[in-house]
N, C-alpha and C positions, 0 to 999 in steps of 0.2 A: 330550304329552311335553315337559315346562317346566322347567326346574332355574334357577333365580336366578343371573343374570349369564352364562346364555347364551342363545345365538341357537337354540336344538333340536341334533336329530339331523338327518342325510342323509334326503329322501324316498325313498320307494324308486326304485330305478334309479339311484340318484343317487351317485358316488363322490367322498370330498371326502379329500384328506390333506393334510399340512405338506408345502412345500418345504423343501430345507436350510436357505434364507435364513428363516424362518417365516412365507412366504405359502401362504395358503389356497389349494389350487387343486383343482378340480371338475370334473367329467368324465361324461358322459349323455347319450344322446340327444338332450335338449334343448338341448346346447352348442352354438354354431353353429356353422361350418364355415369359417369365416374373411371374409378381406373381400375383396369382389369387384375383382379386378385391384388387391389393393394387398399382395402378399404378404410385405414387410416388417413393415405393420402386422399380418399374420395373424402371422409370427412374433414379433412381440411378444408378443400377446394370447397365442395358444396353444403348446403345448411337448406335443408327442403326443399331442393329442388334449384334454392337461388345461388348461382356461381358468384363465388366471393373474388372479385376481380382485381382487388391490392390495391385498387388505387382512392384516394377521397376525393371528396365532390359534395358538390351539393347543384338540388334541379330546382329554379326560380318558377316564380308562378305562372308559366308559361310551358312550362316542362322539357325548357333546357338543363340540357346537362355541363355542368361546368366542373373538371379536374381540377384540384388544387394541390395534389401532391400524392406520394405513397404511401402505404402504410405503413413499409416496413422502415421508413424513414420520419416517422411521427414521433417528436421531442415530446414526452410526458415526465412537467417538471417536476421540482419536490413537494406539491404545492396538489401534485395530481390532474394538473392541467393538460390537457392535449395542443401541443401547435404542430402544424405541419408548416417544415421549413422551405417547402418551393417557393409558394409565393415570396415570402422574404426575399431568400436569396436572388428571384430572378429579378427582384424593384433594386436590390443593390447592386447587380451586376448591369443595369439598365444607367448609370447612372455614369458620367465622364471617366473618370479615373479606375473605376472598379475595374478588375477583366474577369475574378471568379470570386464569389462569397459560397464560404459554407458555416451555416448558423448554429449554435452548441446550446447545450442547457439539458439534458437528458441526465434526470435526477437530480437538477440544480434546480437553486430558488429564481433564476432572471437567466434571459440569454444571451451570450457573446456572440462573438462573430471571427472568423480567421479570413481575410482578405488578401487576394493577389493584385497587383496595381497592372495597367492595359501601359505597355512602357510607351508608344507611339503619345498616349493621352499624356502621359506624367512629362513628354518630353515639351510638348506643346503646353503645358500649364508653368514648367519651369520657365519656358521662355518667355510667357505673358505676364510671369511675374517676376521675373528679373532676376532667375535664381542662378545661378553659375556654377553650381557643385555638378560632380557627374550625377548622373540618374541613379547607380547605386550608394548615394549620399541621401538623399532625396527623401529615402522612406518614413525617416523620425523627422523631418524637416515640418517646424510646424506651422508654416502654410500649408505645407502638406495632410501635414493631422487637423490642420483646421477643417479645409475641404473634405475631408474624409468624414468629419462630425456632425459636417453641413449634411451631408449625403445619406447618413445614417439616420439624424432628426427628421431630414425629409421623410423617409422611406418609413420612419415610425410612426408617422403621424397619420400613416394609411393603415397601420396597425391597431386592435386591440392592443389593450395596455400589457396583458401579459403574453405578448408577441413582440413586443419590445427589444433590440439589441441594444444593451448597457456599455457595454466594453467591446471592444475590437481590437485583433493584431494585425498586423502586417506581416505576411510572409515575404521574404526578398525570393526565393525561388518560385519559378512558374509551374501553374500546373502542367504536365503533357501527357501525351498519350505515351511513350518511351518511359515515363517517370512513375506511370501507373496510378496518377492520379484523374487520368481520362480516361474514358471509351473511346472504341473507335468514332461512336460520332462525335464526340466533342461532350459526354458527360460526365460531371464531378463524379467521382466515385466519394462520397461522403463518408462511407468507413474507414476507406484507406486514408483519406484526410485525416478523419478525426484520431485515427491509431497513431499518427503519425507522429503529430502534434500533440497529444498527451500533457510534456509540459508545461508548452503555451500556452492550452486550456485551464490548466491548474492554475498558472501564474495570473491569469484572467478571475479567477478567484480565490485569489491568497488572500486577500485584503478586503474580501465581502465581510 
């Protein structure tokens, strides 16, 4: 039982539904029964019985389950809105030039975006466009900022509205695992990002 872009169905015995907030929470024999002498952490974890799994989702009328991101990584703007920035970021990094997006707005009224460029991508778009500076010229180049805006438009227009990226930066350093803004498998660590850049994100709404 396989449907493109989700995780399956519930096994059997297995109860999985949305909370309000849209975490996935699951419920089965197999659940465990909490933690031994720490029962604040068991009430974290469980809520009658249903293990609160961190991640959102929602199950379409068929009772697939499909992940859209984490909870502990869900943007709720000034506005009181919930987005969770996986999906975003994975359609911006899905795109030529992107190599990493991490999506901001957490107590803001609209979201930005901090962007790393894929340098092999940005080398083969200078060429096709006849640009001649070195690659770390390239960043503010606005063919460059063009394509970048093409890429974001697109990627919005699979968004709700207030899922929207407004503004975006460019960071000239990459992320890496060495640099601590990876895991070892190759993921964004999005706090260490966002800690990092502070001012970028402010300068992204100086002028809102």
């Amino acid at each position: 039982q396989t449907r493109l872009g989700s995780v399956g169905k519930a096994l059997p015995g297995t109860e999985i539904r949305i909370g309000d907030d849209g975490e996935v929470l699951i419920r089965g024999p197999h659940i465990f029964q909490g933690y031994g002498g720490q029962p604040e952490a068991t009430r974290e974890a469980l809520d009658n019985g249903w293990l609160r799994s961190g991640d959102l989702g929602h199950i379409d009328a068929d009772g697939y389950l499909f992940i859209t991101g984490r909870k502990k990584d869900l943007i709720i703007t000034s506005g009181g809105k919930n987005v969770s920035p996986g999906n975003i970021e994975a359609a911006l990094m899905d795109t030529a030039l992107i190599e990493h997006a991490v999506a901001c707005g957490d107590g803001r009224h609209y979201l930005t975006a901090l962007l790393t460029l894929d340098p092999q991508a940005l080398a083969a778009f200078a060429q096709a466009k006849g640009l001649p500076e070195p690659l770390n010229a390239l960043y503010d180049h606005p063919e460059v900022r063009k394509a970048l805006q093409a890429a974001v438009n697109q990627v919005n227009e699979q968004q709700a509205r207030v899922a929207h990226i407004r503004k975006f930066a460019v960071l000239r350093q990459p992320f890496t695992i060495e640099g601590g803004e990876l895991t070892a498998t190759m993921k964004v660590k999005r706090k260490v990002v966002i800690d990092r850049n502070q001012a970028v994100i402010s300068g992204l709404y100086a002028q809102a």
